[in-house]
N, C-alpha and C positions, 0 to 999 in steps of 0.2 A: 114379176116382182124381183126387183134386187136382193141378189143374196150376198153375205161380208166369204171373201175367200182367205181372211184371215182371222184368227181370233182376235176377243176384243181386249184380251190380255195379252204382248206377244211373247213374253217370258212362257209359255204355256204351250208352247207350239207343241215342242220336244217330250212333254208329256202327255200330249194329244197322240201324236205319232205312235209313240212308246205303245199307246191303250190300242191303237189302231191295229197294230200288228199283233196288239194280241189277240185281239176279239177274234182274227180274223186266221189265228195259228202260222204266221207268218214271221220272218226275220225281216224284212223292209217292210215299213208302212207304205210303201208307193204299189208294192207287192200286192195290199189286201184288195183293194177293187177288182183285182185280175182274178183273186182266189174267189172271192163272194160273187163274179162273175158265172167262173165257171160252175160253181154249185148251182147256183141258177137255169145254166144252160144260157149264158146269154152271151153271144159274140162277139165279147171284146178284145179289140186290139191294141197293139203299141200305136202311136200316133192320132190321125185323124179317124171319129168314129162316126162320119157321118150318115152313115147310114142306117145308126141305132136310134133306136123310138125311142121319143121321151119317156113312156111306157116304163121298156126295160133300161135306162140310164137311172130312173127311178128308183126303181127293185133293188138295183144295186144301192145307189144312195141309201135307199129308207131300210133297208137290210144292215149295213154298215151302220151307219147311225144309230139305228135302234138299237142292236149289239153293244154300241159304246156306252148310249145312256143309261142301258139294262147292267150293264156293268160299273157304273159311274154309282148308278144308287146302289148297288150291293156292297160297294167300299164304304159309301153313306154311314150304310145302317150299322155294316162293321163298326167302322170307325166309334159310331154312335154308342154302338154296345159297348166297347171295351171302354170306351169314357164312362161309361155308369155303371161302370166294375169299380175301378177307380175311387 
């Protein structure tokens, strides 16, 4: 299955990044896959990884992701709440 390697927004990028590095307690977003790696125990490197399983390329993705979205809805509800203070 094709996946988009960009948002479908692109003004959005820089605030993807922004949430990426935090989810992840890092200063570079390019930084957090390395970080949510090694918590994993999964052995990734700078450049080519071809010797990593889909498996564990997964772990890392679906870890990272999920941390974003888990994040994404608690600004949600925030956000939500203070509007119906308001």
């Amino acid at each position: 299955m094709s996946r988009r390697k960009r948002p479908l927004v692109p003004q959005a990028r820089a605030g993807l990044d922004a949430l990426k590095a935090r989810v992840a307690d890092v200063r570079d977003p390019n930084q957090a896959k390395f970080e949510v790696a090694e918590e994993l125990n999964v052995p990734l490197q700078n450049g080519y990884n071809g010797q990593l399983s889909s498996h564990n390329a997964g772990r890392i993705g679906g870890q990272l992701g999920g941390k974003m979205v888990k994040e994404m809805v608690r600004m949600a509800l925030e956000a939500r709440s203070q509007n119906t203070r308001t």
